[in-house]
N, C-alpha and C positions, 0 to 999 in steps of 0.2 A: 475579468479574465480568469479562467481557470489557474488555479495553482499548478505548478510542476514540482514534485518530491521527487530528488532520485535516488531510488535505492541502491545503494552498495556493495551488497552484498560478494558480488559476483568480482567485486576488488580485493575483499575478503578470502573468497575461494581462491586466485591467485596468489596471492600472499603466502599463503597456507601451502600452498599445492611446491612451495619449494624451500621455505621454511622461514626465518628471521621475518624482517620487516619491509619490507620490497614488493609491494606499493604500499607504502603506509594510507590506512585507510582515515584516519584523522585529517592526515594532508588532501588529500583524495576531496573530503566531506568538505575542507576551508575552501576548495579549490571550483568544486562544483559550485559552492554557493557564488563565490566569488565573480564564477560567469554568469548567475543568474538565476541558478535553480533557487525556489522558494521554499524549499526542504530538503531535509534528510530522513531516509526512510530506511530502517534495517530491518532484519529477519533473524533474529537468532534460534536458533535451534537445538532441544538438548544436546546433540553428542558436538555441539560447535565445529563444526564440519567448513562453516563460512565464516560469520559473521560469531567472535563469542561474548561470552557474557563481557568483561574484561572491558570489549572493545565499545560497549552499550555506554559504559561510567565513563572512559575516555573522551566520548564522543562528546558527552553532554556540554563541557564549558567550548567544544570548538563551534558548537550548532546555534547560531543566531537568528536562523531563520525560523521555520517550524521544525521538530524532531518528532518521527513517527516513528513508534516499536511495534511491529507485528510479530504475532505469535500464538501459538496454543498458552490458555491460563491455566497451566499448571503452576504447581505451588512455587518452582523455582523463577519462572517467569512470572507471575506476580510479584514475588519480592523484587526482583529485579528492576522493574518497572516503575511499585512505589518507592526504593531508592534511588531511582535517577531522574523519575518525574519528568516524562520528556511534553514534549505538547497535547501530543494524542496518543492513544495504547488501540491498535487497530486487533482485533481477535478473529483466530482463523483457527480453523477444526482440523490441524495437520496430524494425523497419524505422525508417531514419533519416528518412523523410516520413508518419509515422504520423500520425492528426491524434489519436488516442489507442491505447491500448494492447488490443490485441486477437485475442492467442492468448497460449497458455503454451509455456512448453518444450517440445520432443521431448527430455525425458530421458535416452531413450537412448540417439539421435542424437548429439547432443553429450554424451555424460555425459563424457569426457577430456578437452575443453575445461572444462566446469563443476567437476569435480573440482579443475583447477588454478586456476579462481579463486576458488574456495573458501574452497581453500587458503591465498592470498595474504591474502583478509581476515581468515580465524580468525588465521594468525600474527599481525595486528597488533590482535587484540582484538577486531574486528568482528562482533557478529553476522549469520549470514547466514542468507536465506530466498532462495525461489525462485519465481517464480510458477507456474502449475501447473495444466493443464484439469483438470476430475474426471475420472479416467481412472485407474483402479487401476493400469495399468502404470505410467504415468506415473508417478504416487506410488510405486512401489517404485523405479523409477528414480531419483528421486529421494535416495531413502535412500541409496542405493549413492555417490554425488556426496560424500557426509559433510554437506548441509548442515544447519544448526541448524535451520529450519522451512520449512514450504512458503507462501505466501500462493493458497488458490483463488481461480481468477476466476471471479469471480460471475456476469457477465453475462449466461448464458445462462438462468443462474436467476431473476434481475430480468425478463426479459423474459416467462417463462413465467408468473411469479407474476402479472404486469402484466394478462395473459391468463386469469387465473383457474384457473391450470393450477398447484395445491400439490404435484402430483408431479414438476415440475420439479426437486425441493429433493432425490431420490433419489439422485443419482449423487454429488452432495454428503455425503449422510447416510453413505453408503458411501466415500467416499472421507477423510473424517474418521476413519473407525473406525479403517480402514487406517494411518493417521497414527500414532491413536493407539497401535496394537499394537506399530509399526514405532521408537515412540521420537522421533517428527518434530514440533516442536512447530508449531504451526496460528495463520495470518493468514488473513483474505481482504478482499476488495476488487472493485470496480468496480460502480457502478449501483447500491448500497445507499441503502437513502433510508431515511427515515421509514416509509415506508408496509411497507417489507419487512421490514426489520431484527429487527421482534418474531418473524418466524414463524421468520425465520435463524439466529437465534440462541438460539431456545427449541430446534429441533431439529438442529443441529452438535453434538454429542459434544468438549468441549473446546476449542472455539472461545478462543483467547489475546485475538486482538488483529482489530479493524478499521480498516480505509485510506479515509475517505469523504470524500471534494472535491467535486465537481462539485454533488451533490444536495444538500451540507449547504448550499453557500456559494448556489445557486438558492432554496431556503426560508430562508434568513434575510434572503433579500431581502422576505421577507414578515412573517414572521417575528419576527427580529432574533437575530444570533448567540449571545448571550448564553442567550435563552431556548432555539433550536433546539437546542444543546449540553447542557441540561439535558433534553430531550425524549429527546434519545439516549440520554443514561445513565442514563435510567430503564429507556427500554427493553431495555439492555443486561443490566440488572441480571438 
């Protein structure tokens, strides 16, 4: 069964958007797992806008399932990561006024940068992935970097599917295989919802693990978290 990580974040931005502690995201993070999710996945960001540094160190002793940090490796987010040593360090190429995450690597462009920071996380135990267009070079490029998985960004595929357009899910189908031939174990992420999820995940080849925030924490405002979480892992199933 694929894994379900849900990100926080967007519990974060609440929080924030009135001040103190109200939803505490610690509680939030014991609370998701508690119904089921099989991680925790944050996003912090330099001007911590959501999710801050702070709330990364907190999180660690409440997260017993898996803990996923996503982020650009800048020098602050590197240390930050090999101080709280979460399960995986997910690496995304955010311009520092992103309002969300919205390309993958040029793996080959940077592949001597990413190879060395890799590096640094496998030394201290870190699993690492990388995030990644569907883009066959891409994905071999990837391999070459040494890292432990790649996460696809979905995006392009939520929006086609949205569209009524089920060939959107191609370059995906293909870029999975790839994955899997190459030994790359497989995440993905962004714009998964309810509505996508089954058709996603029935046709990915190997699918490990999903990163879903924004769409989970918008339906269980309708919802309610507890059931929305059980709604995923059926469909995941």
């Amino acid at each position: 069964m694929t894994k379900l990580s849900v990100n926080i974040n967007k519990i974060a931005t609440l929080r924030n958007s009135r001040g103190g502690d109200v939803p505490n995201v610690v509680q939030f993070a014991k609370d998701v797992q508690r119904f089921g999710s099989e991680g925790v996945t944050i996003h912090p960001r330099p001007d911590e806008r959501h999710i801050r540094y702070q709330d990364a160190r907190d999180l660690k002793p409440a997260v017993y399932t898996e803990y996923n940090i996503e982020g650009n490796p800048i020098k602050s987010f590197m240390d930050l990561v090999l101080e709280v040593k979460p399960t995986q360090v997910t690496l995304v190429p955010d311009a520092e006024d992103a309002i969300t995450s919205n390309a993958g690597w040029d793996t080959i462009k940077h592949k001597d940068f990413l190879i060395d920071v890799i590096k640094e996380f496998q030394n201290n135990n870190i699993r690492t992935s990388i995030f990644v267009d569907p883009v066959l070079e891409q994905i071999e490029g990837a391999k070459i970097t040494g890292t432990d998985r790649i996460e696809l960004y979905t995006e392009s595929f939520a929006h086609e599917y949205g569209l009524g357009n089920e060939a959107g899910i191609d370059s995906y189908v293909e870029s999975a295989k790839l994955a899997n031939e190459l030994g790359l174990g497989l995440n993905a992420g962004h714009d998964l919802s309810l509505d996508n999820i089954k058709f996603f995940k029935e046709n990915i080849p190997g699918l490990l693990e999903v990163s879903i925030g924004h769409a989970l924490v918008a339906e269980s405002l309708y919802l309610g978290v507890e059931n929305v979480i059980q709604m995923y892992l059926q469909k995941l199933k």
